[in-house]
C-alpha positions in Angstrom: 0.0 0.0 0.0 2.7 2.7 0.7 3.7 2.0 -3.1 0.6 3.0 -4.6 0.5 6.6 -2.1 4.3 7.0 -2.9 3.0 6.5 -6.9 -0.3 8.5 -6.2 2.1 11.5 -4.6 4.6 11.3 -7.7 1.6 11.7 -10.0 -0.1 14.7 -8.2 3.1 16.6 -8.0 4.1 16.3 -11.7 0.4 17.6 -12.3 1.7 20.9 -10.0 4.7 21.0 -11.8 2.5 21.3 -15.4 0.4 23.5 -14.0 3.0 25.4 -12.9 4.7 25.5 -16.3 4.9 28.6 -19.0 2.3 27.8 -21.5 4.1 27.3 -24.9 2.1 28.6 -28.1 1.4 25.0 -29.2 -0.5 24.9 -25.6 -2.6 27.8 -27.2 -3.5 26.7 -30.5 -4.6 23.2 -29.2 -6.8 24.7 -26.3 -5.3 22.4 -23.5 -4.1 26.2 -21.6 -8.2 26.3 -21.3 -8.3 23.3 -19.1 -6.1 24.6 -16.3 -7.8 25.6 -13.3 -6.9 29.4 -13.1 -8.1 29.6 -16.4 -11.0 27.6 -15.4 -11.7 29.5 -11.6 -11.6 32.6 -13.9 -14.0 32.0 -16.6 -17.2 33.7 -15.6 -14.8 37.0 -15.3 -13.5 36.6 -18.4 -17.4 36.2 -19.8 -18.6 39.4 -17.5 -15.6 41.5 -19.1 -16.9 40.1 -22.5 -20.3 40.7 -21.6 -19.5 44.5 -20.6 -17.1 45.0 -24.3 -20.2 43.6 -26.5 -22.6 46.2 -24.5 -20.1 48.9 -24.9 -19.4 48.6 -28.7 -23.4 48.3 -29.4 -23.9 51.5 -26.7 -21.2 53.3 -29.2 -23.4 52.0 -32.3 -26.6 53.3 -30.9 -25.0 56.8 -30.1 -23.8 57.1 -33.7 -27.0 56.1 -35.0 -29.3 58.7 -33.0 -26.3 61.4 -33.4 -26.6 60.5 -37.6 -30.6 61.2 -37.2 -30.2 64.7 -35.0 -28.4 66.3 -38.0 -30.6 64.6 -40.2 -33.4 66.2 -38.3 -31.4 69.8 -37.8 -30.9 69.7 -41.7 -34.3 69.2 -42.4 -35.2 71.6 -39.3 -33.3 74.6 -41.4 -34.9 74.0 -44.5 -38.6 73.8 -43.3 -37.3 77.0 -41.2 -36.4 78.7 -44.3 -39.6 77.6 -46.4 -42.0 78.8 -43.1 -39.8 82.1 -43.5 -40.4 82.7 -47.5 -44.2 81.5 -47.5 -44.8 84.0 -44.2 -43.3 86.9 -46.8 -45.1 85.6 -49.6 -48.4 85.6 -47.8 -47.7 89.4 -46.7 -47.1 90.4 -49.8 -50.1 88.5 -51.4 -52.7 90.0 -48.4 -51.1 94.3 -49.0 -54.3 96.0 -50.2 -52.9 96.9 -53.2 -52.0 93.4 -54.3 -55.5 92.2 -53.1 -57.5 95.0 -55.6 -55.3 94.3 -58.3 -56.2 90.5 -57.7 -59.6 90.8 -57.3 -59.8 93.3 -60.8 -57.9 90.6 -62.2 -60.8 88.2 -61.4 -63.0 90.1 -62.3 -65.2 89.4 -59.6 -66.4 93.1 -59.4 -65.6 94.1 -56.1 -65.0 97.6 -55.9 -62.8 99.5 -53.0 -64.6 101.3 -50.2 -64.3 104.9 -51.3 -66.0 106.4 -47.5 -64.0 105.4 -44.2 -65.8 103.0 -42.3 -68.3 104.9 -39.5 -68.1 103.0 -35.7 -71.5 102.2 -34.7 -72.7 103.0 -31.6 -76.0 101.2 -29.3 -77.5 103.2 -25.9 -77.6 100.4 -23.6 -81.4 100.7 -22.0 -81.6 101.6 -18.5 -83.2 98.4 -17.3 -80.4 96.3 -19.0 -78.2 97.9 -16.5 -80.0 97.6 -13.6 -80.2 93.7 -14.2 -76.2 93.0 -15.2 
């Protein structure tokens, strides 16, 4: 029995000793530096840190896209600015009272222009109105 626990020793210490070894490249390419057990105790780690760089590179996506769509927007914003700026002049000009005569002779819907000044109107309020309000 003390030659199996003397082999059993010799075995678990060579396993130290590989563990303890530099990985070489060809323990890279052929994934056997995966099985180790640092590797192993530090996988979920490795998959939070991964984790956190995929949610960071689609976060910078994201920005980008809603940054390309706010000068989209600003672009458009300036030219409906600019068309609300000419149709307001266009409108004043259209509603002068010269323009609307000469549009209206040009009609010929036979409107004429009002040659007196317009009068104000004026209503005596009764005295019993006044008593009731």
């Amino acid at each position: 029995m003390s030659g199996q626990k003397g082999n059993i020793e010799f075995v678990d210490q060579k396993i130290e000793q590989n563990e303890i070894r530099k990985g070489s490249l060809g323990d890279v390419f052929d994934g056997s530096v995966l099985t180790r057990d640092r590797v192993v105790r530090q996988l979920p780690f490795v998959l939070f840190v991964t984790f956190l760089i995929i949610l960071y590179i689609g976060n910078r996506y994201h920005a980008e896209k809603v940054i390309r769509q706010t000068m989209e927007l600003q672009t458009e914003l300036k030219e409906l600015r600019a068309r609300a700026i000419s149709t307001a002049s266009e409108l004043e000009f259209i509603s002068r009272q010269s323009e609307v005569a000469k549009l209206v002779g040009e009609k010929g819907l036979g409107l004429m222009e009002a040659v007196k000044p317009p009068i104000k109107i004026t209503v005596a309020r009764s005295r019993k109105r006044n008593e009731v309000d």
